[in-house]
VMD Tcl script that draws the C-alpha trace (Angstrom):
set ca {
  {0.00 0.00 0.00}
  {3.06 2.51 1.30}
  {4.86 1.72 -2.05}
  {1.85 2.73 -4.50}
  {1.59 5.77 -2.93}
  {5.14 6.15 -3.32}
  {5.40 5.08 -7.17}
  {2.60 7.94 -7.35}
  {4.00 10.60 -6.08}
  {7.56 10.81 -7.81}
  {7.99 13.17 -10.05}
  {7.84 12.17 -13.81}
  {11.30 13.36 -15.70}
  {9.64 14.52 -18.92}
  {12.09 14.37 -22.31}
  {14.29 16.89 -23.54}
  {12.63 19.15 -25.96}
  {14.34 19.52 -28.97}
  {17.68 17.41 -30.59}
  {19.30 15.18 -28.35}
  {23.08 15.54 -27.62}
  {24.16 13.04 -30.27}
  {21.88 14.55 -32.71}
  {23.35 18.21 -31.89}
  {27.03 16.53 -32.56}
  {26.35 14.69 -35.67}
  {24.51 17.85 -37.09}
  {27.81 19.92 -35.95}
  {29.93 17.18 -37.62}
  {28.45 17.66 -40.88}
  {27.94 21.21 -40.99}
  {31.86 21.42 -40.42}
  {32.09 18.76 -43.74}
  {32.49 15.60 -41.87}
  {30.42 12.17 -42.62}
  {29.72 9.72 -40.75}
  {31.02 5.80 -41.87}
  {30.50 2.91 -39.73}
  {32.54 0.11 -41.08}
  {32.76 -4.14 -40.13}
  {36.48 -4.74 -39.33}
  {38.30 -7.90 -38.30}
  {37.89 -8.64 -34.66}
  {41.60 -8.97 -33.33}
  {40.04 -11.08 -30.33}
  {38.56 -13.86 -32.16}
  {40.21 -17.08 -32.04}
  {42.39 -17.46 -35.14}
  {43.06 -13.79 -35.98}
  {46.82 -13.81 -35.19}
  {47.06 -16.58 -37.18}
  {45.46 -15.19 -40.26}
  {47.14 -12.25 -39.89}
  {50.78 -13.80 -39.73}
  {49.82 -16.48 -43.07}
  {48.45 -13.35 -45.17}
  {52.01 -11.12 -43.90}
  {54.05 -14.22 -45.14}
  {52.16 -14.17 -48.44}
  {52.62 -10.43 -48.32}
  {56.69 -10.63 -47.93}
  {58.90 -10.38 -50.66}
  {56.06 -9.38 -53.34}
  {55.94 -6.56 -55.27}
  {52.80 -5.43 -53.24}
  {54.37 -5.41 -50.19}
  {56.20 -1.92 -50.46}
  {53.11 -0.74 -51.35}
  {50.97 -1.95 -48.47}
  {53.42 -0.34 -45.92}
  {53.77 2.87 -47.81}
  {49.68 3.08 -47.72}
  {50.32 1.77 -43.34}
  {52.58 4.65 -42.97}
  {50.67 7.20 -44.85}
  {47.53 6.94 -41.95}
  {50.35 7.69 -39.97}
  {51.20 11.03 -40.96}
  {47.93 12.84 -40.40}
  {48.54 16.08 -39.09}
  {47.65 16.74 -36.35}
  {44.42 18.90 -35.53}
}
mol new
graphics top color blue
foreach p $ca { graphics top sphere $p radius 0.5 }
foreach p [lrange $ca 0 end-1] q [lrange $ca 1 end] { graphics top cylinder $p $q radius 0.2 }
display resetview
């Protein structure tokens, strides 16, 4: 009985009126030119990813491609900063 009139008499939090704080950022993102990219990648913790990783670096060595993978490695490197 206590608790209903408890659950009764809190005060409701009403919603924000307006954007919500990611919306405000994403809009603030774009109007300075940025765009947003959500992407799949490998997941380094799954079982097996070291391994794939060193067979396709050893089928990477010695081949023509391989300078040019590291140059590209490097190059998101040398970002400037902001």
């Amino acid at each position: 009985m206590a608790r209903d009139r408890i659950r009764h008499t809190m005060p409701q939090i009403k919603p924000r009126e307006g954007r919500s704080k990611s919306q405000r950022y994403h809009r603030a993102q774009r109007r300075d030119g940025m765009k947003l990219v959500r992407i799949w990648v490998p997941d380094p913790s799954v079982p097996g990813f070291r391994e794939e990783a060193v067979r396709q670096a050893a089928l990477l060595k010695g081949a023509p491609e391989e300078t040019e993978a590291l140059d590209f490695i490097a190059s998101a490197f040398d970002w400037p900063e902001p």
